[in-house]
Each structure stands twice: as structure tokens, then as C-alpha cells.
N, C-alpha and C positions, 0 to 999 in steps of 0.2 A: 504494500500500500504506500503511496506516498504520502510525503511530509509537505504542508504549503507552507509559505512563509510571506508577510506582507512587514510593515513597516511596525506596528504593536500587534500583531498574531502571529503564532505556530499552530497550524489543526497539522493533528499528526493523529497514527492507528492509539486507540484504547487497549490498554494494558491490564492485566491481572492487578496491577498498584494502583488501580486505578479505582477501585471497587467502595473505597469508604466514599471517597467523592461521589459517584456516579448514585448509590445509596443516598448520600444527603440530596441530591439532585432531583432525582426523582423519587424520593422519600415524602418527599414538599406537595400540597395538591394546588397551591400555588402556581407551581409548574406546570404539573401532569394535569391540568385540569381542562384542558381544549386539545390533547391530545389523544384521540383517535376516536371512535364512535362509543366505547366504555370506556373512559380516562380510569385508570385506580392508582395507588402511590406502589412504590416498590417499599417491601418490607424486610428485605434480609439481605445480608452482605453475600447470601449466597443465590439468593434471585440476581445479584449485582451482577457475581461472577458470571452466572449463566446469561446475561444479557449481551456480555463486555463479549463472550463466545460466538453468538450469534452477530454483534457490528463486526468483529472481526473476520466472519464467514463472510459478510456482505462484500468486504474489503476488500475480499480478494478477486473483486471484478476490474478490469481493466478501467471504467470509470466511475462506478457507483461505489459508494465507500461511507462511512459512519465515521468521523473525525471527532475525539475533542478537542476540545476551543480552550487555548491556554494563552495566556503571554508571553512576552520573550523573559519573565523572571522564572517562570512554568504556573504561576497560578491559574489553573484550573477553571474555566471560565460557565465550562456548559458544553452543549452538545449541536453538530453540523452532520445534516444525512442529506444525500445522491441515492438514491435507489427507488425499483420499480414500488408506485403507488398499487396498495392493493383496491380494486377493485369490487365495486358492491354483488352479491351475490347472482342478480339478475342481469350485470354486465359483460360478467367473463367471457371472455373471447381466446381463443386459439393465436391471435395475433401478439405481435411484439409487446412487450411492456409499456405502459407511460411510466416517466421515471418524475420524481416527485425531487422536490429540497424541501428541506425543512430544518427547524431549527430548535432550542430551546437552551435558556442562559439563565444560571441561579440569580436571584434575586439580588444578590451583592453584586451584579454583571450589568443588571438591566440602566437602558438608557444611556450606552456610550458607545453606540454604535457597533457592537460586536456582532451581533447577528446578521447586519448589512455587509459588514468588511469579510467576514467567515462565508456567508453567502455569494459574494462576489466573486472570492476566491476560486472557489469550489466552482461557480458556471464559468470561469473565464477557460478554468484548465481543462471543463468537461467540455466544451464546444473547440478546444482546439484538440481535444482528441475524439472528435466527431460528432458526440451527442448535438441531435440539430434542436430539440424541442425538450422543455421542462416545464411542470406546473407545481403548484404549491396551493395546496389543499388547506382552510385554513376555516374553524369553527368561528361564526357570524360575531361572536362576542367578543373576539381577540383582538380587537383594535391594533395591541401592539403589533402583530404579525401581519396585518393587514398595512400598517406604514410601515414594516420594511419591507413587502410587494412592491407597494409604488416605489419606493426607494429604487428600487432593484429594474425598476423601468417595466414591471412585468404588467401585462394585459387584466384587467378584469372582464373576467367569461360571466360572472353571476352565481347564482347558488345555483347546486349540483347534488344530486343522490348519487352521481355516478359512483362515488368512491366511498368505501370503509361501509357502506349499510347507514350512513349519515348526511344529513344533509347541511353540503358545505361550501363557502365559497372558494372559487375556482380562480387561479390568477395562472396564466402562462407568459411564458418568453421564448423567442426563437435566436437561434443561434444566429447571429450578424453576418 
């Protein structure tokens, strides 16, 4: 998996050390609470473990990948995903994936731009290595994640069943 790097981020692969963090992270329902059609909090260092197993399967795709968002002192910032959006029960198709970004940054994070810079990151390097189309699935209540869409220059499509069995707003961006 690769490591990006910008001027104040490093999103680099999630580590087994990585698990008290990732536990406080999505321990929080703060966080977890507009993420995905049943939000729930993580409860054990060892659901951690097994999560951190699962981004690092993701990762080892040529462009889709699960990064944490650290700084350059390595403080630990939250969490950067690239990967195929699951798709609501009545949509699955045989065809290619739509591949999703998404994001989420503990509350000591929020409002300095990291979400925007992490996600920028991550579409600049996934369009120069081909991905031509991205969208970012985003619960109607998340203001926050809805202004880094438009940050991001990304299209609003409207609300959508299409994904997760929920209904959600839809932002996409095309490769330049």
C-alpha cells in the first residue's frame, strides 16, 4: 500500500499499533454516527484488531486503500477510505464497482481541514493511476461531510437508496 504525503499529512496503511487509536475513534458515536445504514460504536481492542485486518485487505488493491490520517509528528488524526461502495440490496449488478471516499477524523481533528487535504490526496493519486469516477455517499445530516464534497469540487447527484439499504446523498467527481 502506499504512503501519501502533503505539506501537514502522512495517510499511510493501518497497523496492528494502531488499535487503541482506531478503538477511541470509532468507540465515539460522535463519529460513527452517519456512518453507514446501522452506525454502532466499536467496543473492543479486539473488534479494532479485526477491522485494522480487513482496511489492510482493502489495501492491497492497486488503488483502493483505507489510510490513517496522521501528521508529520505521527499524531493520529482519523481515518481516509478508496474503495468499492456497497450497494443497496435491490441494486447489485454483475458490473464493475462504484468506488466510494470517505472519511472520518476524531473530534480533536475536526475543522482544520484534514478531511479535505486527506481526500484530495487520495483522488489526485487515484485518477493518475486510472480510476476515472468517484462518489461519496454521505447521511443528509452530516453537514460536515457535505462541505468537504463541495470543497472537493464534487457534483451533487441528490438523495439516493442506491447505496448501503439507506437513503443518502450522493456527490460524485470525475477524473480531469
Amino acid at each position: 500500500m502506499r504512503t501519501l504525503t502533503s505539506e501537514r499529512l502522512v495517510l499511510r496503511p493501518w497497523e496492528p499499533a494502531d488499535a487503541d487509536f482506531l478503538l477511541d475513534l470509532e468507540g465515539r458515536w460522535e463519529v460513527v454516527r452517519h456512518l453507514g445504514a446501522a452506525p454502532s460504536t466499536m467496543t473492543s481492542r479486539d473488534e479494532a484488531l479485526a477491522s485494522i485486518h480487513r482496511r489492510r485487505a482493502i489495501s492491497a488493491h492497486h488503488v483502493h486503500g483505507v489510510w490513517l490520517v496522521a501528521d508529520h509528528d505521527g499524531r493520529r488524526l482519523g481515518n481516509l477510505l478508496l474503495k468499492p461502495v456497497p450497494l443497496s440490496t435491490d441494486e447489485r449488478t454483475d458490473g464493475p464497482p462504484e468506488v466510494e471516499v470517505g472519511w472520518h477524523l476524531h473530534p480533536d481533528a475536526w475543522g482544520h481541514g484534514y478531511a479535505t487535504e486527506a481526500a484530495r490526496m487520495v483522488l489526485d493519486d487515484a485518477f493518475a493511476r486510472g480510476l476515472t469516477r468517484v462518489v461519496a455517499v454521505v447521511h443528509p445530516e452530516n453537514t460536515a461531510s457535505t462541505a468537504v464534497c463541495r470543497r472537493l469540487g464534487m457534483r451533487h447527484l441528490g438523495p439516493s437508496t442506491r447505496y448501503m439499504d439507506a437513503t443518502l446523498e450522493v456527490f460524485e467527481l470525475v477524473a480531469p
